[in-house]
Backbone of each chain as ProteinMPNN parsed JSONL, in Angstrom:
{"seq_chain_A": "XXXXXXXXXXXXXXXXXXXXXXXXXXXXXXXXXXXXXXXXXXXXXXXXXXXXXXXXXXXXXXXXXXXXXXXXXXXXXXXXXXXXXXXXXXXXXXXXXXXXXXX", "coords_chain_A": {"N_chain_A": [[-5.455, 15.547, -5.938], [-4.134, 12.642, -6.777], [-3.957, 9.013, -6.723], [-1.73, 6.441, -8.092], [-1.759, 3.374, -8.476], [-0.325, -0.003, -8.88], [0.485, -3.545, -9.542], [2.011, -6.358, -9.744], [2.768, -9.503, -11.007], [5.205, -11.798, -10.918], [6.909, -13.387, -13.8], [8.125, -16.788, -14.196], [11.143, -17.447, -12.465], [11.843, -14.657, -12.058], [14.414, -13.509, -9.174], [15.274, -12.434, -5.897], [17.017, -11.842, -6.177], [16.831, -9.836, -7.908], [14.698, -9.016, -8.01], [15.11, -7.013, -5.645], [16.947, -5.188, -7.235], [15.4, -3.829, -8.737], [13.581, -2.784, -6.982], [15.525, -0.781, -5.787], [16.397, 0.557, -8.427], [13.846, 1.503, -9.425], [13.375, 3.276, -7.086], [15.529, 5.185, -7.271], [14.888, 6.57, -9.282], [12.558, 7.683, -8.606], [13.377, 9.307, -6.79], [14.351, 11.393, -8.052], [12.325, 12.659, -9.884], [10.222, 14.969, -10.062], [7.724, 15.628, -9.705], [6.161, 13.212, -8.846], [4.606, 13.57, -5.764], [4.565, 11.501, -3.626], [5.991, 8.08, -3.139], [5.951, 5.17, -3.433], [7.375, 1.865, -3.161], [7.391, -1.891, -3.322], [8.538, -5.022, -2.829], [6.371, -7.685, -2.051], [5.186, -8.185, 1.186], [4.678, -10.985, 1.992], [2.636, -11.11, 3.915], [0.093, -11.771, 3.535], [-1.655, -14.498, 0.943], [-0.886, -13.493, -2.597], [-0.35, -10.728, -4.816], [3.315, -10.021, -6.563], [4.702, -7.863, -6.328], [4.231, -4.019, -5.626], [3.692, -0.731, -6.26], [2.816, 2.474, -5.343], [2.393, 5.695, -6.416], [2.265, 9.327, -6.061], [0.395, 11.81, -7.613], [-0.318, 15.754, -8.833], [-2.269, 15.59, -10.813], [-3.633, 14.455, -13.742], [-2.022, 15.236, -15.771], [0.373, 15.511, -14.322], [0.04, 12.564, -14.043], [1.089, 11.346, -16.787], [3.211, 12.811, -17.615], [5.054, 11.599, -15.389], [4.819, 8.857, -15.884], [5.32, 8.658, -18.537], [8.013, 9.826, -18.391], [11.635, 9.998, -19.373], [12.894, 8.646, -17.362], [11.175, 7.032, -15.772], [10.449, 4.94, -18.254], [13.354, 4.089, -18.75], [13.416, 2.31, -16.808], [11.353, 0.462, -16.984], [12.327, -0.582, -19.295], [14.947, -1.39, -19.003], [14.8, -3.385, -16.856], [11.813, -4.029, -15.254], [10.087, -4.768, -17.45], [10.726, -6.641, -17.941], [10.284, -8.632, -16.483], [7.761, -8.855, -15.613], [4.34, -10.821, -14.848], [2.231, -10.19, -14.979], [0.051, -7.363, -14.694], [-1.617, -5.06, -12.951], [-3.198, -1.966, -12.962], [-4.53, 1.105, -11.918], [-5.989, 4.114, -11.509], [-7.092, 6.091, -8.681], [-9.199, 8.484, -6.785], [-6.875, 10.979, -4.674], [-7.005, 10.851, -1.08], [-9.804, 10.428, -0.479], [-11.214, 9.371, 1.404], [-10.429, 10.906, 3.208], [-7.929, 10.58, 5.312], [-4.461, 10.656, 5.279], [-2.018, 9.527, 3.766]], "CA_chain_A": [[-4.317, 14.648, -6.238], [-4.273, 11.119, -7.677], [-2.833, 8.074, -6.268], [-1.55, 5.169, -8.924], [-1.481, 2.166, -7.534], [0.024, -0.665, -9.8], [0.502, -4.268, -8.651], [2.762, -7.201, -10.277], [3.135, -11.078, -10.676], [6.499, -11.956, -11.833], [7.193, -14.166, -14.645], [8.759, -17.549, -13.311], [12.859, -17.33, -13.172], [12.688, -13.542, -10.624], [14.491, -14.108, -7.865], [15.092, -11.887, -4.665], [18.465, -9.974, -6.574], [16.36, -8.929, -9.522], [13.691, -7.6, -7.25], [16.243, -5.902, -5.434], [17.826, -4.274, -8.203], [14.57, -3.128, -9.379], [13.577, -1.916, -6.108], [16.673, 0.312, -5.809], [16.421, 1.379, -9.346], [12.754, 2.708, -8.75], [13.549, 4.465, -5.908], [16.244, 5.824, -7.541], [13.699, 6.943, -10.135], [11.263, 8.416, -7.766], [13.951, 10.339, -5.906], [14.516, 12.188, -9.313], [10.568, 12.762, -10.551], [9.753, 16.03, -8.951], [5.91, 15.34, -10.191], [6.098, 12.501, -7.528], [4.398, 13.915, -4.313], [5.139, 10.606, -2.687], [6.141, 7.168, -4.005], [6.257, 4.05, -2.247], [7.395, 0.593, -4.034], [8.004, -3.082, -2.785], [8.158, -6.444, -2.694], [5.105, -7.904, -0.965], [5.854, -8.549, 2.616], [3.97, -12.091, 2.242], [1.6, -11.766, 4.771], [-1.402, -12.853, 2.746], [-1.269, -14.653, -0.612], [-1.339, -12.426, -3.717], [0.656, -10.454, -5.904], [4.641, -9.992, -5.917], [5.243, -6.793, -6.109], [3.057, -3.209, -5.926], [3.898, 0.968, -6.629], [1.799, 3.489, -4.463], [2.542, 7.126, -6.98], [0.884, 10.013, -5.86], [0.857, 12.854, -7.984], [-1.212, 16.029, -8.623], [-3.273, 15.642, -11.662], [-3.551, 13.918, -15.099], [-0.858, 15.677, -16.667], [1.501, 15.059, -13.857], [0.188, 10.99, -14.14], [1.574, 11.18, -17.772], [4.726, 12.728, -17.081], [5.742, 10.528, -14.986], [4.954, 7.327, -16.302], [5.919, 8.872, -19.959], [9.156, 10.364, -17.87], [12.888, 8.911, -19.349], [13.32, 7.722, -15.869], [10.539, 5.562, -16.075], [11.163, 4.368, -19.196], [14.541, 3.354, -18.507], [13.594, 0.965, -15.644], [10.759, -0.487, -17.504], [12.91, -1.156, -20.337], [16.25, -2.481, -18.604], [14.385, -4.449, -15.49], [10.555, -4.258, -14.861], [9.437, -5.229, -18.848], [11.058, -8.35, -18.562], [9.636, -9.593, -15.36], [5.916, -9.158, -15.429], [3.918, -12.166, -15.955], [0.772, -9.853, -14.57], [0.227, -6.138, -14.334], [-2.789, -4.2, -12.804], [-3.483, -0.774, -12.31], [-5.586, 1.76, -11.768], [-5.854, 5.457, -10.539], [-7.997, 6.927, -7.927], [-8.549, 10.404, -6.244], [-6.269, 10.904, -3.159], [-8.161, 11.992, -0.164], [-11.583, 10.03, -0.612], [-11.426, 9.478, 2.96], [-9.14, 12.154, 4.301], [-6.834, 10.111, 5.748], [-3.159, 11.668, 4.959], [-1.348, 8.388, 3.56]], "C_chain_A": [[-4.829, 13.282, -6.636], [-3.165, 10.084, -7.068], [-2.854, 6.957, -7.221], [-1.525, 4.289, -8.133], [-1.339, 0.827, -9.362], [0.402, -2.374, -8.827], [1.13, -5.506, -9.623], [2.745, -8.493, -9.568], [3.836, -11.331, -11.173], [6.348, -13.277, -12.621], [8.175, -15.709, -13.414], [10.252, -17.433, -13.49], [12.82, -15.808, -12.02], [12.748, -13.956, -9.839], [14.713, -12.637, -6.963], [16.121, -10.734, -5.448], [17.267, -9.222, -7.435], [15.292, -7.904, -8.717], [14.457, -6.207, -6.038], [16.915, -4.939, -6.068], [16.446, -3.156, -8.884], [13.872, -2.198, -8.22], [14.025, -0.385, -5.829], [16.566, 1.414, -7.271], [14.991, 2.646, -9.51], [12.691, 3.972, -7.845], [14.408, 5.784, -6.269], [15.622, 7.076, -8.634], [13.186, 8.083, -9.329], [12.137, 9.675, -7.404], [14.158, 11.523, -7.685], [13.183, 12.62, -10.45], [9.692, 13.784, -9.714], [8.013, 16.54, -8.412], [5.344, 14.674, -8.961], [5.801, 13.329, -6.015], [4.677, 12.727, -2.913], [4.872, 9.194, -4.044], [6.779, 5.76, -2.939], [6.04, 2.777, -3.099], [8.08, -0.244, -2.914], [7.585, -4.477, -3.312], [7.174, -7.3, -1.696], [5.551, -8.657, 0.109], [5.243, -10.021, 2.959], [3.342, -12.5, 3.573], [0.091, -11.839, 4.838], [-0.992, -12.921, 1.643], [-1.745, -13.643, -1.718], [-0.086, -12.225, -4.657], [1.905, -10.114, -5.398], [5.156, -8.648, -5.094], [4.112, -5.472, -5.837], [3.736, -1.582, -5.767], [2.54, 1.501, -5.814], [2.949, 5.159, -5.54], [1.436, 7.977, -7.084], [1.119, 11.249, -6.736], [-0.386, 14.084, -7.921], [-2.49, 16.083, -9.836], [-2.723, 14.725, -12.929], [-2.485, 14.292, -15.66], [0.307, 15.284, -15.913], [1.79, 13.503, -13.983], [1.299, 10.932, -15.851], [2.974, 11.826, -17.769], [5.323, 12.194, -16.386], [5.812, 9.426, -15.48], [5.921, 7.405, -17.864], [7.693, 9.378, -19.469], [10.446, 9.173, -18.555], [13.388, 7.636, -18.296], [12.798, 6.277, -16.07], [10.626, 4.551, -17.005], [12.514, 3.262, -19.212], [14.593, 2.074, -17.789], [12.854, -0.231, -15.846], [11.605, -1.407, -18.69], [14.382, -2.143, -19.571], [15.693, -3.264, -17.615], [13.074, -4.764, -15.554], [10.095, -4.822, -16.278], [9.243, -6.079, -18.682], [10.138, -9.19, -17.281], [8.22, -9.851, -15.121], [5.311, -10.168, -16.421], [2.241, -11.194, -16.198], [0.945, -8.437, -14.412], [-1.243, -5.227, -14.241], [-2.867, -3.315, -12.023], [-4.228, 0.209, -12.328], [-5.284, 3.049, -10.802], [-7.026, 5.81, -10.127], [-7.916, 8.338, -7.511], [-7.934, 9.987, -4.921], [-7.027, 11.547, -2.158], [-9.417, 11.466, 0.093], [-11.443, 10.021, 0.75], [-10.74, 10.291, 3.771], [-7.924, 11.632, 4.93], [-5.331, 10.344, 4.641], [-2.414, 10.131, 4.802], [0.443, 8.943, 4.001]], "O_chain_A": [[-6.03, 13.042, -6.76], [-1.949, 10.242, -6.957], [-3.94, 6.382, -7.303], [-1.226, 4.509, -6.959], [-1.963, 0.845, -10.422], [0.554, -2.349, -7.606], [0.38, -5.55, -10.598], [2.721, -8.754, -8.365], [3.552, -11.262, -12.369], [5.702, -14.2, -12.125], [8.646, -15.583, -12.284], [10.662, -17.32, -14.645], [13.699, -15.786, -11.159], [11.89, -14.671, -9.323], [14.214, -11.654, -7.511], [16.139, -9.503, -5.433], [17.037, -8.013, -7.408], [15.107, -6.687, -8.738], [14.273, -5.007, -5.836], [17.414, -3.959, -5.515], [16.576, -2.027, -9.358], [13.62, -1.017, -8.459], [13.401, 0.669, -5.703], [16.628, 2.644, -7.249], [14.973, 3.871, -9.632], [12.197, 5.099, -7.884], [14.236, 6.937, -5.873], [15.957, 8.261, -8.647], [13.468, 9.268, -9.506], [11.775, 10.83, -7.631], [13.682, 12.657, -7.635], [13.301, 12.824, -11.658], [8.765, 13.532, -8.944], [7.441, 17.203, -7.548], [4.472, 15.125, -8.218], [6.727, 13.642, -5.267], [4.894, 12.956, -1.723], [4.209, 9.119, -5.079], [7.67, 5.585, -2.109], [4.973, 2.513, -3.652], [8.854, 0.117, -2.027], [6.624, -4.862, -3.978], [7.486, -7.432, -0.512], [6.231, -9.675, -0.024], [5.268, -10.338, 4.148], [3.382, -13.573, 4.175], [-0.748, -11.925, 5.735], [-0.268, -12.095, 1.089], [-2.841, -13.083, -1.691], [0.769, -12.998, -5.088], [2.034, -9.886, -4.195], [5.665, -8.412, -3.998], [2.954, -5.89, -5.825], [4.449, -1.528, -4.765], [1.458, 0.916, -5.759], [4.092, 5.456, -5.192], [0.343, 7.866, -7.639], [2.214, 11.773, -6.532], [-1.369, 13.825, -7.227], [-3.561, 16.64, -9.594], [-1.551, 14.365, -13.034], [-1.883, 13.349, -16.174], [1.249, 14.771, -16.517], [2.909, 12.992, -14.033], [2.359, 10.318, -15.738], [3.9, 11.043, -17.979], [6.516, 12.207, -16.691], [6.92, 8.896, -15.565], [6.809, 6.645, -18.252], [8.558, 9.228, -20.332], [10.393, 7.952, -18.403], [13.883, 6.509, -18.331], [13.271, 5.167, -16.314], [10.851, 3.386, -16.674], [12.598, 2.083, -19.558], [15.351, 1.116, -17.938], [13.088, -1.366, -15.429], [11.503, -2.618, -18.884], [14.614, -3.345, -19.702], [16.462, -4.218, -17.499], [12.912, -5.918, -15.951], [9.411, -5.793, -15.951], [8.198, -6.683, -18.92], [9.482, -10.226, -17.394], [7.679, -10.812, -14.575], [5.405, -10.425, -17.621], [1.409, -11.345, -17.093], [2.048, -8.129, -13.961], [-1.846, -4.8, -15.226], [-2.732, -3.391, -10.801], [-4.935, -0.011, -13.311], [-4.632, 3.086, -9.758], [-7.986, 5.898, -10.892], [-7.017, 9.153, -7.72], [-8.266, 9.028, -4.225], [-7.614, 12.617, -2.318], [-10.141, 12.05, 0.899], [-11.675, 11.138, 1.213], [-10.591, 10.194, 4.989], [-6.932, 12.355, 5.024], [-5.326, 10.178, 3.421], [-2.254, 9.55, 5.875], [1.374, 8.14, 3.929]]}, "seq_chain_B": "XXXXXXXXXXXXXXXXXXXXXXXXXXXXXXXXXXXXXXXXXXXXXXXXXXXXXXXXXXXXXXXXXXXXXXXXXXXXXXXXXXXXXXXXXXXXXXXXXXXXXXX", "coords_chain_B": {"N_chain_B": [[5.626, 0.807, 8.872], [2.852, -0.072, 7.538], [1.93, -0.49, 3.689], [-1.251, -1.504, 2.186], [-2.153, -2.568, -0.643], [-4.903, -2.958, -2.556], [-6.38, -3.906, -5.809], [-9.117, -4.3, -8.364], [-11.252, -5.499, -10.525], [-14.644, -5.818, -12.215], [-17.238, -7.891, -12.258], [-19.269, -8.752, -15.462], [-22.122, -5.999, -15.423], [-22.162, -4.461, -13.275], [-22.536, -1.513, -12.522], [-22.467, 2.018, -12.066], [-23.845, 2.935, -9.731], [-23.555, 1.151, -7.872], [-21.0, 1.154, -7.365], [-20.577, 3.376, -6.615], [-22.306, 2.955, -4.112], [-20.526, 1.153, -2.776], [-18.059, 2.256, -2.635], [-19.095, 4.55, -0.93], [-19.335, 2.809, 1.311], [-17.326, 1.692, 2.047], [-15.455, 3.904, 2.753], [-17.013, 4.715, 4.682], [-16.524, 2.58, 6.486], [-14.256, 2.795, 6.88], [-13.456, 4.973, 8.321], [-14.415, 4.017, 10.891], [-12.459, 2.619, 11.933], [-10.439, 2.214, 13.967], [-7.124, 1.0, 13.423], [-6.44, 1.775, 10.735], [-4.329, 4.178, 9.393], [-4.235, 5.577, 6.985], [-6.561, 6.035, 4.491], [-7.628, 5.051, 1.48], [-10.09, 5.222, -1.116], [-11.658, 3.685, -4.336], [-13.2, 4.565, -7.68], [-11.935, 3.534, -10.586], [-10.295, 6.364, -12.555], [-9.941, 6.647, -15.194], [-7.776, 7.412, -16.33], [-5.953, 5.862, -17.702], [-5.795, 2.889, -19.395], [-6.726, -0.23, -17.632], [-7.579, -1.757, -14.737], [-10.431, -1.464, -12.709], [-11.394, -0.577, -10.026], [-9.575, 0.824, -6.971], [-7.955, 0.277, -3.944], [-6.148, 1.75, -1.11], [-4.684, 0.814, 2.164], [-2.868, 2.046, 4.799], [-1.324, 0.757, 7.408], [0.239, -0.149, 10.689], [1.375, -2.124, 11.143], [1.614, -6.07, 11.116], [-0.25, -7.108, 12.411], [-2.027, -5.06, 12.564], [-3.135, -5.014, 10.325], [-4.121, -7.38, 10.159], [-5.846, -6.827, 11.726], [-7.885, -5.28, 10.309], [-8.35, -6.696, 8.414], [-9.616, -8.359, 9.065], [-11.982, -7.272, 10.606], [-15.121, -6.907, 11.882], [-16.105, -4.78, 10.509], [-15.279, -4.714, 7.832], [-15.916, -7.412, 6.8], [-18.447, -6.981, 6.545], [-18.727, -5.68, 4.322], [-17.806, -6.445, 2.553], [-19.544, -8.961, 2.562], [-22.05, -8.004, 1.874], [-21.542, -6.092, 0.148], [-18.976, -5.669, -1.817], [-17.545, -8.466, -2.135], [-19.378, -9.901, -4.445], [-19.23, -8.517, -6.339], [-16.605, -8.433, -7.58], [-14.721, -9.827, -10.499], [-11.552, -10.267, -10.626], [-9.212, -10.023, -8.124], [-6.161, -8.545, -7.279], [-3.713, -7.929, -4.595], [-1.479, -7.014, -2.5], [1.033, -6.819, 0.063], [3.526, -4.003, 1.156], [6.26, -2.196, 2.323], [5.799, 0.664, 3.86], [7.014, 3.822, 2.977], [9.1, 3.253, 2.045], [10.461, 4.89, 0.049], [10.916, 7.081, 1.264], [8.897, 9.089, 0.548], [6.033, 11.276, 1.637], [2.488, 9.946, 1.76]], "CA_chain_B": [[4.224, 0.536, 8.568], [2.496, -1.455, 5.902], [0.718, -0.023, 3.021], [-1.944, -2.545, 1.595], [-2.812, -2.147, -1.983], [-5.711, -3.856, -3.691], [-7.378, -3.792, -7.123], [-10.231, -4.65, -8.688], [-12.132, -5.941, -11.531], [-15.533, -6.329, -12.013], [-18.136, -8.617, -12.645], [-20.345, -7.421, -16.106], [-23.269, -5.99, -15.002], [-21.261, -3.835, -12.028], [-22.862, -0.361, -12.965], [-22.356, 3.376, -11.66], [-24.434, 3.268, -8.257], [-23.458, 0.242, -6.628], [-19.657, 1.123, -7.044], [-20.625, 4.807, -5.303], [-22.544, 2.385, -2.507], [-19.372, 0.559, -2.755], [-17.576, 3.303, -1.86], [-19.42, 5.227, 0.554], [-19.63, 2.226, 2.404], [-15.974, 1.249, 2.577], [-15.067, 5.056, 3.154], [-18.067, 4.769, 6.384], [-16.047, 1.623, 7.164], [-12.774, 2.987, 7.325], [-13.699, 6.126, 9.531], [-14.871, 3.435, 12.149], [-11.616, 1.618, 11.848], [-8.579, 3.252, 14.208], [-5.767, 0.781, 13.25], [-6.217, 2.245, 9.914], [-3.284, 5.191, 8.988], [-4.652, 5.779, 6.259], [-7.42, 4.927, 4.108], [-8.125, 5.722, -0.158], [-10.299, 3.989, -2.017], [-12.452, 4.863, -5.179], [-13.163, 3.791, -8.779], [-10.882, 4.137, -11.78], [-10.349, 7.405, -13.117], [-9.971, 6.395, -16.457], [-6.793, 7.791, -17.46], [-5.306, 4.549, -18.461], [-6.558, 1.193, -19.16], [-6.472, -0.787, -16.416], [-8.33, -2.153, -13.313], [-11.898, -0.742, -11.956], [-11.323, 0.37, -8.344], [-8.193, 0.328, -5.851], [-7.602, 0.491, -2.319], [-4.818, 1.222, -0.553], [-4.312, 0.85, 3.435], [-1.905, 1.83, 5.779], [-1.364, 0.369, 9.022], [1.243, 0.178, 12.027], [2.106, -3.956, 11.426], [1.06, -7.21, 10.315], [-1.27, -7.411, 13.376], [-3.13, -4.495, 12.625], [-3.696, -5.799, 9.035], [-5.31, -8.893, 10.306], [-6.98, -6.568, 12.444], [-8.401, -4.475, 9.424], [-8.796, -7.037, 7.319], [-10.721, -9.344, 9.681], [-12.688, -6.625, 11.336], [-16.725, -6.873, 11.484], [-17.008, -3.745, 9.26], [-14.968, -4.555, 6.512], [-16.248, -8.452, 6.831], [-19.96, -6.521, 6.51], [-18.774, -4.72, 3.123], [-17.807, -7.694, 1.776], [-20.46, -9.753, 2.725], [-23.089, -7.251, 1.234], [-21.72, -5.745, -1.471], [-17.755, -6.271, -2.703], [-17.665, -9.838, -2.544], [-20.435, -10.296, -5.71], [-18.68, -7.283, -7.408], [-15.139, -9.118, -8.0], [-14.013, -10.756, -10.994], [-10.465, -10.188, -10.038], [-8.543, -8.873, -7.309], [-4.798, -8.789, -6.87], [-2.983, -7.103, -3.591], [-0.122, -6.955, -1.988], [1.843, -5.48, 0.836], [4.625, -3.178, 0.979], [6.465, -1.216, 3.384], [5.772, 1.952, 3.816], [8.248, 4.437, 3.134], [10.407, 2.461, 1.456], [11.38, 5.809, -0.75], [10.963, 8.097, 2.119], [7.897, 9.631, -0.094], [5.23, 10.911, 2.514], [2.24, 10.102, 0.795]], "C_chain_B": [[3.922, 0.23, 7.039], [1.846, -0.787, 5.091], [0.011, -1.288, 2.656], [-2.377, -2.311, 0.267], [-3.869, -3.575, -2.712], [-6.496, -3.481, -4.903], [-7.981, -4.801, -7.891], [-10.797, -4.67, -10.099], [-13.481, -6.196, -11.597], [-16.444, -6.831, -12.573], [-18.829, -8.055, -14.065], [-21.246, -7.598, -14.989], [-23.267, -4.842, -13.373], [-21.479, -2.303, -12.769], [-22.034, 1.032, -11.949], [-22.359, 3.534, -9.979], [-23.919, 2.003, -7.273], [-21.507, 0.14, -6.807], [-19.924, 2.54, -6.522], [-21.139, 4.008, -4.133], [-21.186, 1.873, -2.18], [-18.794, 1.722, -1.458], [-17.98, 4.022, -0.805], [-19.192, 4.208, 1.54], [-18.285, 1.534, 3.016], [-15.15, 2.959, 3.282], [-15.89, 5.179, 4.835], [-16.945, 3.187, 7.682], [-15.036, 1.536, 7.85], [-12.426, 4.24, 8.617], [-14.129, 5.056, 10.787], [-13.337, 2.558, 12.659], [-10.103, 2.165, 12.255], [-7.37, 2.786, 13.971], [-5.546, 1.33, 11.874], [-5.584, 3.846, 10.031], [-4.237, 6.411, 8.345], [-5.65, 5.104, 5.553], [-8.06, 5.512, 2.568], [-8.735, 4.806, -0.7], [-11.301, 5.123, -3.269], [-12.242, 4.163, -6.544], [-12.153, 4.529, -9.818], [-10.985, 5.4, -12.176], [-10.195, 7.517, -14.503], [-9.029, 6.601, -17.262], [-5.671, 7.151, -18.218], [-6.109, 3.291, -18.359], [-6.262, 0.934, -18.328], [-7.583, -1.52, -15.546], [-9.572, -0.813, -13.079], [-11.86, 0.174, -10.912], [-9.715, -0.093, -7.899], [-8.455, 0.908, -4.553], [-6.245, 0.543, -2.113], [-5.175, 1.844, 1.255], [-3.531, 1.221, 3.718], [-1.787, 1.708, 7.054], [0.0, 0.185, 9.691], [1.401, -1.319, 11.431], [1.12, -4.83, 10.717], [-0.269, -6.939, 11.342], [-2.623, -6.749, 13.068], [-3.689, -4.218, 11.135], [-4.578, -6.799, 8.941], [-6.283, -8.016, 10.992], [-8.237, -5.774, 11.662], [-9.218, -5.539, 8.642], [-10.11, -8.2, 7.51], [-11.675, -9.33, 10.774], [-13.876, -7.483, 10.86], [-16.898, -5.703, 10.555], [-16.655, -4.279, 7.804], [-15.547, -6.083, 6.111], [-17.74, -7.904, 5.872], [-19.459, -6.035, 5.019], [-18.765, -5.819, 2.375], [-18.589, -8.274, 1.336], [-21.386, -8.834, 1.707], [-22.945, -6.612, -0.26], [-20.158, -6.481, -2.177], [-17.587, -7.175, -3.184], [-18.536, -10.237, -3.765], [-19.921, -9.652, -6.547], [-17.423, -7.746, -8.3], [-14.985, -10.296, -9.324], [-12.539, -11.387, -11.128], [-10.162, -9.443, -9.431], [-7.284, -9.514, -7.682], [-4.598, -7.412, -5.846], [-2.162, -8.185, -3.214], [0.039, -5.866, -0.657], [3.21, -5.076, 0.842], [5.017, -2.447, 1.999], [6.356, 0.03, 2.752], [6.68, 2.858, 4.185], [9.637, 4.439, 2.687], [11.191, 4.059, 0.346], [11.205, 7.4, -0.105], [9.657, 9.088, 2.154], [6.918, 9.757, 1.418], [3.329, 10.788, 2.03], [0.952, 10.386, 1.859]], "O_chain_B": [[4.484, 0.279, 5.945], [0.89, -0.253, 5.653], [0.708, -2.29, 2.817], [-3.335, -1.538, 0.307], [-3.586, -4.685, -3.162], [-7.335, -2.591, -4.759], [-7.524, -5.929, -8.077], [-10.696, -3.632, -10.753], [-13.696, -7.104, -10.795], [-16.703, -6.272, -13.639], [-19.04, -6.843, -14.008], [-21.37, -8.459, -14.117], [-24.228, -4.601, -12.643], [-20.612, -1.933, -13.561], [-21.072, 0.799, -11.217], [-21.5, 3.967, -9.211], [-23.953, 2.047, -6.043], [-20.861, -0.829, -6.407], [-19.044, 2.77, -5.692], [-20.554, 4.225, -3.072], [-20.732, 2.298, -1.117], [-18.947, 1.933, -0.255], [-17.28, 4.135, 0.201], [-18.848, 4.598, 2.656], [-18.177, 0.993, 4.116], [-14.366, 2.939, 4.23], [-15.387, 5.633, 5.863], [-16.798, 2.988, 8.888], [-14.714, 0.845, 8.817], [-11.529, 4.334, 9.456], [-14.097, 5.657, 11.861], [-13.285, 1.949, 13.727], [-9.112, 2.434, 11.576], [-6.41, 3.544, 14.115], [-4.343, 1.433, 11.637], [-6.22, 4.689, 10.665], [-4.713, 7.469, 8.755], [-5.832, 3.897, 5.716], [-8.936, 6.377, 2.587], [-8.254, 3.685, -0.867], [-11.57, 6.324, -3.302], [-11.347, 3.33, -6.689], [-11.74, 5.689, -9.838], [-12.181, 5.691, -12.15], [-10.351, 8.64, -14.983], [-9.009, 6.291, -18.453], [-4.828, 7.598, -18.996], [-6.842, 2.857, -17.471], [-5.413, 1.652, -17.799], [-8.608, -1.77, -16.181], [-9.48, 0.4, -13.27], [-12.19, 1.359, -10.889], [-8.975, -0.981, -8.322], [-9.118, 1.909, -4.285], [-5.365, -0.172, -2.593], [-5.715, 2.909, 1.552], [-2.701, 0.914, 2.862], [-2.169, 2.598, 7.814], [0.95, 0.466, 8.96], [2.558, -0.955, 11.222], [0.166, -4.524, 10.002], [-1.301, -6.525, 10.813], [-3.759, -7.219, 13.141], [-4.524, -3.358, 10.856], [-5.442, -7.086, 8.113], [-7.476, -8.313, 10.93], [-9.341, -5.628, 12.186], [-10.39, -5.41, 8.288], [-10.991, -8.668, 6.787], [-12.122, -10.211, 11.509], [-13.9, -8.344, 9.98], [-17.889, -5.701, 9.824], [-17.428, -4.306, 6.846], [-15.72, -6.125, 4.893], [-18.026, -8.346, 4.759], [-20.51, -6.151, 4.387], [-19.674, -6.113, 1.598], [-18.753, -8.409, 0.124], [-21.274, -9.191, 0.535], [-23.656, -6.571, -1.264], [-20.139, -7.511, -2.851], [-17.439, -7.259, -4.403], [-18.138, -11.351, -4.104], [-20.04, -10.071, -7.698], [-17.286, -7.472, -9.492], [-15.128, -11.499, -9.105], [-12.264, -12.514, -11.54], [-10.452, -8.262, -9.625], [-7.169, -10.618, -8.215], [-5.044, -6.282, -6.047], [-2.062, -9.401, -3.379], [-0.453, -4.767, -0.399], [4.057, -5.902, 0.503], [4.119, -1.97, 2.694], [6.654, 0.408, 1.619], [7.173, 2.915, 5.312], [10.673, 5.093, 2.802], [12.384, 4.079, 0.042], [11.304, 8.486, -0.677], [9.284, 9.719, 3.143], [6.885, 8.832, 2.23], [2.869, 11.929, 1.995], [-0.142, 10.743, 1.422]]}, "name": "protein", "num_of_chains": 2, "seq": "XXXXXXXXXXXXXXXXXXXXXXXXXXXXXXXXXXXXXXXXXXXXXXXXXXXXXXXXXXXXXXXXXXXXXXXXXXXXXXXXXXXXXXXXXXXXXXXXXXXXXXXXXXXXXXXXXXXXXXXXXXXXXXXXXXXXXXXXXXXXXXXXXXXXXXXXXXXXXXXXXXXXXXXXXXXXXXXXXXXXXXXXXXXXXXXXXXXXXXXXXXXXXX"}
């Protein structure tokens, strides 16, 4: 398996609704992305400085990473909410499992 | 519980073998380390542009974030190798669970 990990700095102007709305809409996402073996998004709980936001998507291989991200779903949320807000965006996939620990 | 996500950039000159020491030695770090949940780390997989390596944590609370993050092992990884390796990081935390996903 493969875990995405993605990580955001918002543009100046998001406030708390917008990340809320985008929250919800992700989730809403995820729950409908059957590729998704688990999926865990938020707003950074500010307890160390860094980035705003960050995605944890685990799926099981290359083909499933591209269906999802290429998925309508996704699409949709980047285009009506997440596009507009990133000032910063870095991500990167690893293997799931390097240490065994069961996230 | 908290996931932690960080990613990585690195320095030129940041070859093959000293991102496998990397790794073994944060994977040796994290097996010593019981407030850790969970524990993934590992270099890019290449299947999108992006970032070098990522981590992601999960722990029980803030507490046992400070306690991870301001152990002696992971201090020691730092010190020796990560820390010289970095041209950028960005992390964040997130709750875990936030889309029920078990990952």
């Amino acid at each position: 398996m493969i875990i995405h990990l993605a990580v955001f700095t918002w543009v100046d102007g998001v406030g708390e609704t917008h990340v809320e709305e985008l929250t919800t809409a992700l989730q809403e996402m995820a729950a409908e992305l059957p590729m998704l073996r688990a999926y865990h998004c938020g707003a950074s709980l500010g307890l160390r400085p860094g980035a705003d936001f960050g995605v944890v998507a685990v799926v099981d291989d290359a083909a499933a990473l591209e269906a999802y991200l290429g998925s309508p779903g996704h699409r949709a949320v980047y285009d009506r909410l997440l596009g507009r807000m990133i000032a910063e965006r870095q991500a990167v996939q690893i293997p799931f499992g390097s240490a065994g620990g069961v996230l």
